[in-house]
C-alpha positions as semicolon CSV with decimal commas, in nm:
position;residue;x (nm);y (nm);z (nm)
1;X;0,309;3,108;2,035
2;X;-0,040;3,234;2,017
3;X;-0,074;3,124;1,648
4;X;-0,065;2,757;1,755
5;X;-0,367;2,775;1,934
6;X;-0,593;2,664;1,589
7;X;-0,378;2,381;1,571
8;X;-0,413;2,275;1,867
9;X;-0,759;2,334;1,847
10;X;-0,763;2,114;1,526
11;X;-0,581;1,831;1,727
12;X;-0,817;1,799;1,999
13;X;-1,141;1,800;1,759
14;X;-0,906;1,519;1,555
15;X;-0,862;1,353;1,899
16;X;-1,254;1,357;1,946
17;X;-1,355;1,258;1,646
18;X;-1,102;1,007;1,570
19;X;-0,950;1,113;1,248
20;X;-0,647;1,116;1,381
21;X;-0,617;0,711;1,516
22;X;-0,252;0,782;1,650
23;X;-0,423;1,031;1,905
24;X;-0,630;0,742;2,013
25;X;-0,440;0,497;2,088
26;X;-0,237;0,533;2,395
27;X;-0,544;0,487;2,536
28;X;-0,617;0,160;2,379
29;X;-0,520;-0,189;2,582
30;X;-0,739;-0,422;2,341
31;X;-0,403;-0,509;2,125
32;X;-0,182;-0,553;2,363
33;X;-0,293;-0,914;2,488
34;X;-0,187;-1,073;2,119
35;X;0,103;-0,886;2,084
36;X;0,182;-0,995;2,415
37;X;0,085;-1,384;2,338
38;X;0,326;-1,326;1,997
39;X;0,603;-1,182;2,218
40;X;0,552;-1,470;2,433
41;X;0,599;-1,753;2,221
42;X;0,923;-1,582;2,024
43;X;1,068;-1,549;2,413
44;X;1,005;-1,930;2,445
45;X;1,117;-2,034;2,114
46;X;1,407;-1,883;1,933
47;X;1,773;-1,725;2,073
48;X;1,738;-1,465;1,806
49;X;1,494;-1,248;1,654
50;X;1,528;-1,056;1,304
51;X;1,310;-0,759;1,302
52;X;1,263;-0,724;0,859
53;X;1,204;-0,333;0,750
54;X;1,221;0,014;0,648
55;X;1,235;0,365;0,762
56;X;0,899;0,405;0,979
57;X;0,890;0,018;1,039
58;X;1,220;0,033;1,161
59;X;1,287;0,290;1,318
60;X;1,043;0,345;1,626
61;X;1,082;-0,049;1,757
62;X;1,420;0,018;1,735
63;X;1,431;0,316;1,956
64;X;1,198;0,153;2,206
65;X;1,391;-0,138;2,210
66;X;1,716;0,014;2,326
67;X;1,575;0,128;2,612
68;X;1,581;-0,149;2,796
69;X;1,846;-0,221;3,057
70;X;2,039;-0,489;2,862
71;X;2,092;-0,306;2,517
72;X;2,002;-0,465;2,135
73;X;2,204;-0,814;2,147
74;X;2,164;-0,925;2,479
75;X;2,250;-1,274;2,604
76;X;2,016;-1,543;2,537
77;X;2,007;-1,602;2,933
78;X;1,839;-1,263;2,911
79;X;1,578;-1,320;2,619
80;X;1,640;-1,365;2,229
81;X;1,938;-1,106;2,081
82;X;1,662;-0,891;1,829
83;X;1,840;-0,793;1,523
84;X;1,705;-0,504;1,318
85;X;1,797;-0,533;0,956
86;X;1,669;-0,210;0,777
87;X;1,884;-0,194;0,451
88;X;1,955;-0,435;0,205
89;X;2,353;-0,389;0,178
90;X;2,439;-0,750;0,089
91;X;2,737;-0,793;0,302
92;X;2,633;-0,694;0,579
93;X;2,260;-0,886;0,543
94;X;2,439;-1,202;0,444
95;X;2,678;-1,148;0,742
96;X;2,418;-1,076;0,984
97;X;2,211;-1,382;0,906
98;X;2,544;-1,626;0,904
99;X;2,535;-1,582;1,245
100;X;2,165;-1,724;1,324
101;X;2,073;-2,037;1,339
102;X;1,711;-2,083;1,165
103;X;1,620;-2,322;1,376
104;X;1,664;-2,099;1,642
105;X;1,583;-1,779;1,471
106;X;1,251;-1,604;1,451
107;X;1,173;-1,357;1,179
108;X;0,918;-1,036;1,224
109;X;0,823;-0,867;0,860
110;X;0,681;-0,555;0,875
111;X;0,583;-0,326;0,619
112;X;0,283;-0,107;0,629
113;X;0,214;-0,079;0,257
114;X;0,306;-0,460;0,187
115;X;0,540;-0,318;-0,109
116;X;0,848;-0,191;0,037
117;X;1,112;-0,320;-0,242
118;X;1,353;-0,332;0,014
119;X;1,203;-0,547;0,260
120;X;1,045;-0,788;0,046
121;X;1,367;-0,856;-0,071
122;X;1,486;-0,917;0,313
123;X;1,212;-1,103;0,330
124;X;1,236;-1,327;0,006
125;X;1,603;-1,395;0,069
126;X;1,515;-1,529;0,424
127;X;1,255;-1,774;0,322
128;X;1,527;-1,924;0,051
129;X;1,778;-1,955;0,305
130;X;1,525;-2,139;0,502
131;X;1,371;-2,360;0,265
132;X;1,586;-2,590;0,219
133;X;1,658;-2,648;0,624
134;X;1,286;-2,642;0,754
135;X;0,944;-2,772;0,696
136;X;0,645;-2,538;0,595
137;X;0,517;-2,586;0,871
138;X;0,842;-2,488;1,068
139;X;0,870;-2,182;0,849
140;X;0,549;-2,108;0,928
141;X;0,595;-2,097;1,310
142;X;0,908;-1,881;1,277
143;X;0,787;-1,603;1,041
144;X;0,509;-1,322;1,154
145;X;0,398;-1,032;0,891
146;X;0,273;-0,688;0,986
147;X;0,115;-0,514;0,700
148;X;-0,225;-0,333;0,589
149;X;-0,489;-0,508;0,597
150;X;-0,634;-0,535;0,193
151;X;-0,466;-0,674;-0,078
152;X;-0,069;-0,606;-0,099
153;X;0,225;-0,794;-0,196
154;X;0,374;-0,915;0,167
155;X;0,021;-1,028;0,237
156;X;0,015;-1,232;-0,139
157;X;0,353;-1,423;-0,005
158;X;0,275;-1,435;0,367
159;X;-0,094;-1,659;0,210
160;X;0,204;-1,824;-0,030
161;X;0,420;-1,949;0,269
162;X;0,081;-1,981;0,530
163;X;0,224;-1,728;0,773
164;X;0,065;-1,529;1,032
165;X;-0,049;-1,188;0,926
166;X;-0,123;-0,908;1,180
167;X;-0,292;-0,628;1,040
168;X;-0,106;-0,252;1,063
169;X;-0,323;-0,006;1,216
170;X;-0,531;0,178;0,916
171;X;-0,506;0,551;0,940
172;X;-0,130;0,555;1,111
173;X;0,156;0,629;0,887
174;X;0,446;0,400;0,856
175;X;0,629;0,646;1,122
176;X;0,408;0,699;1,331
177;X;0,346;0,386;1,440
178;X;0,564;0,295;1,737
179;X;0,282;0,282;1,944
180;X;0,126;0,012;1,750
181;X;0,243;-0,342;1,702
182;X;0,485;-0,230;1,420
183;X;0,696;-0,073;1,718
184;X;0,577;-0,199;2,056
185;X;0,575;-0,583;1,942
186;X;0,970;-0,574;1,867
187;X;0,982;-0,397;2,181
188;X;0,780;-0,647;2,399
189;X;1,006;-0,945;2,321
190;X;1,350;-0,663;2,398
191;X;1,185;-0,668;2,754
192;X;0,973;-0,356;2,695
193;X;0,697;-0,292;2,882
194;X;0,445;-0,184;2,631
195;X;0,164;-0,129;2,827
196;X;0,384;0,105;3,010
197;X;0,517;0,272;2,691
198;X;0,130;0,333;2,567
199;X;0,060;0,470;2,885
200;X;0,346;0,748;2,906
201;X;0,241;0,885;2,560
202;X;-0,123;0,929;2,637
203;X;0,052;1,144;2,946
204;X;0,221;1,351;2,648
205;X;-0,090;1,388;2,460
206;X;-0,338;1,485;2,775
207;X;-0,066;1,704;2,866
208;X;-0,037;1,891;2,543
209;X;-0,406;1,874;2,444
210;X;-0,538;1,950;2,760
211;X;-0,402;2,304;2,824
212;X;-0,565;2,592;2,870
213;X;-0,330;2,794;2,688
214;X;-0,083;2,744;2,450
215;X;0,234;2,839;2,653
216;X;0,101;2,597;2,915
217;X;0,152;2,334;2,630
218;X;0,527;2,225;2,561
219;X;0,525;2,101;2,268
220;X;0,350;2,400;2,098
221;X;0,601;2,640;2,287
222;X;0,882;2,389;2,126
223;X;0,661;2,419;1,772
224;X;0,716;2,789;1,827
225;X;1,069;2,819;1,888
226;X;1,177;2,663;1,602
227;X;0,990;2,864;1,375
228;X;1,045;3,173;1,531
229;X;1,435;3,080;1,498
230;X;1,389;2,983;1,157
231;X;1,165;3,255;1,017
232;X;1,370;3,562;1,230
233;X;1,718;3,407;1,313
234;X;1,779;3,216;1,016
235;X;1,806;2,889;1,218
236;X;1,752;2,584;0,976
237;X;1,937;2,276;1,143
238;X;1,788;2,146;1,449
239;X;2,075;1,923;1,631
240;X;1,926;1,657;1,892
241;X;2,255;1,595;2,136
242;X;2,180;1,342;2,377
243;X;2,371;1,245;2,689
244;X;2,255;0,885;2,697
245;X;2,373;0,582;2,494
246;X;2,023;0,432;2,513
247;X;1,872;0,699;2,283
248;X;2,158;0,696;2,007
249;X;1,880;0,532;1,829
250;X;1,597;0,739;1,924
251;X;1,820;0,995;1,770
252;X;1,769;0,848;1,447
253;X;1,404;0,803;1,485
254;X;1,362;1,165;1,553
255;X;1,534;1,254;1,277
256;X;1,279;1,096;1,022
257;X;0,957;1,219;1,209
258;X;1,113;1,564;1,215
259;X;1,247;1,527;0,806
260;X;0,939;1,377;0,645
261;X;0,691;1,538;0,858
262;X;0,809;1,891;0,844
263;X;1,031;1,873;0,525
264;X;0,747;2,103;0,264
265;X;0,677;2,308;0,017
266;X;1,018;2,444;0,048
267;X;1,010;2,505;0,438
268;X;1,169;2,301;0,717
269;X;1,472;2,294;0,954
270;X;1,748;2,042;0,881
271;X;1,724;1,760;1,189
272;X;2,091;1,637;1,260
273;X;2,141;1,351;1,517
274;X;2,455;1,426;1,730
275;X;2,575;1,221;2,065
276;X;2,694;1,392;2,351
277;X;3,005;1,341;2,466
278;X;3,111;1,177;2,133
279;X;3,017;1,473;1,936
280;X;3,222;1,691;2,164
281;X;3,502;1,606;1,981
282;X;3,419;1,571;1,611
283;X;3,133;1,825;1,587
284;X;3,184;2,084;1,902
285;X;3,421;2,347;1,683
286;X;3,164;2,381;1,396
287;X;2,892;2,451;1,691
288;X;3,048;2,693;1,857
289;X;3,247;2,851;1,588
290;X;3,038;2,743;1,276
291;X;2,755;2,913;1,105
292;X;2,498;3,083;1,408
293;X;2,231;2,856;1,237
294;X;2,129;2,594;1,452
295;X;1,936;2,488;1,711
296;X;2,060;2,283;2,007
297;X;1,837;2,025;2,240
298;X;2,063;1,855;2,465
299;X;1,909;1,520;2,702
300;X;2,063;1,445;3,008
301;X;1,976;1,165;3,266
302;X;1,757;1,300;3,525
């Protein structure tokens, strides 16, 4: 535990500095009016929305977005039914968008690198089915892109097709970026409230960055149990169980930050997503009678 404390120590200079944006920008409010006027007009327009992406541009908006009280695919009385299409399996894609109506249907594209193969290809296949029904300027009004600012492929074919561009936030990885409009802008138009969601992580952060000690810091006592598991006990699968159908898809987001942040140089524990009481019956005999090489955080509601 006490070996965490440089880290920490790096994270708060980060934090002060600003090297680290992510660290930042709980704090921030300045974005939150356009996403908000974006969110707005796709709540006044369209019955569905079709979230386009990826792994980290995915993944986060889609864990957010289930938290609201009405899950993913909610009644239009309610607010548009948000789709998120993240692979590029063509029966299920063409499937999926059979059952919008394009007039009706508003598209958010998001990749932070503008060259993720697999969404342009969402992304390129939407436009064509489109073409032919609606104006440019009516494709125009239904299509929004979220990439890097600079020069990138989405941003060539969002100037082709004269669609909105908002610019990813430099300096935060595809993952990490929940927080920004990549996550919280898919969220908004769920019935998120973002400004709420910002607020709760900067909580996290003060609370982590601003203890005295390291064992007054959770998630540097967390840090420490799982390498202390995994460097004495031979621990090297983490399991995330939660108790909650809302964060079956937090689950998954977990699973990459955990995987592609920690996964290196030949070190790293295994994440595994499991749902509690599902798993109870298809996973529960290999926990308790398995291999003594796992880790176990269970969620419960309060």
């Amino acid at each position: 535990l006490e070996s965490t404390g440089p880290a920490l120590d790096r994270l708060r200079t980060a934090r002060d500095d600003g090297t680290i944006p992510l660290l930042n920008l709980p704090e921030n409010t300045a974005d939150l009016e356009e996403m908000e006027e974006v969110a707005a007009r796709y709540l006044e327009s369209f019955d569905d929305v079709a979230v386009l992406g990826i792994g980290g541009s995915s993944l986060g908006g889609k864990a957010l977005a289930a938290l609201t009280e009405m899950p993913v695919g909610r009644a239009p009385l309610d607010g548009p039914r948000v789709h998120f299409f993240d692979n590029i399996d063509p029966h299920n894609f063409d499937q999926g968008l059979r059952h919008l109506d394009p007039v009706r249907t508003g598209f958010l594209v998001i990749s932070k690198s503008g060259g993720s193969a697999e969404t342009l290809s969402q992304f390129l296949h939407c436009v064509s089915a489109v073409q032919d029904i609606l104006t440019a300027d009516q494709i125009s009004e239904r299509f929004t892109i979220i990439t890097d600012p600079g020069e990138n492929p989405l941003r060539r074919l969002a100037t082709r097709f004269a669609l909105p561009v908002l610019d990813h936030i430099a300096g935060i990885g595809g993952r990490f970026a929940a927080l920004s409009n990549v996550g919280l802008l898919p969220a908004l138009i769920s019935g998120v409230d973002a400004a709420a969601v910002r607020a709760g992580a900067a909580e996290v952060i003060a609370s982590a960055l601003n203890a005295d000690k390291p064992g007054d810091c959770p998630a540097a006592v967390g840090a420490a149990l799982s390498v202390s598991l995994d460097r004495v006990q031979g621990v090297n699968t983490t399991v995330l169980m939660p108790y909650i159908e809302r964060l079956a898809e937090f689950g998954l987001w977990y699973r990459q930050l955990w995987a592609e942040s920690l996964g290196k140089d030949g070190h790293g524990m295994t994440p595994v997503r499991s749902m509690g009481a599902v798993d109870q019956h298809s996973q529960l005999q290999l926990y308790l009678d398995g291999p003594r090489d796992k880790m176990f955080t269970l969620l419960f509601n309060a």
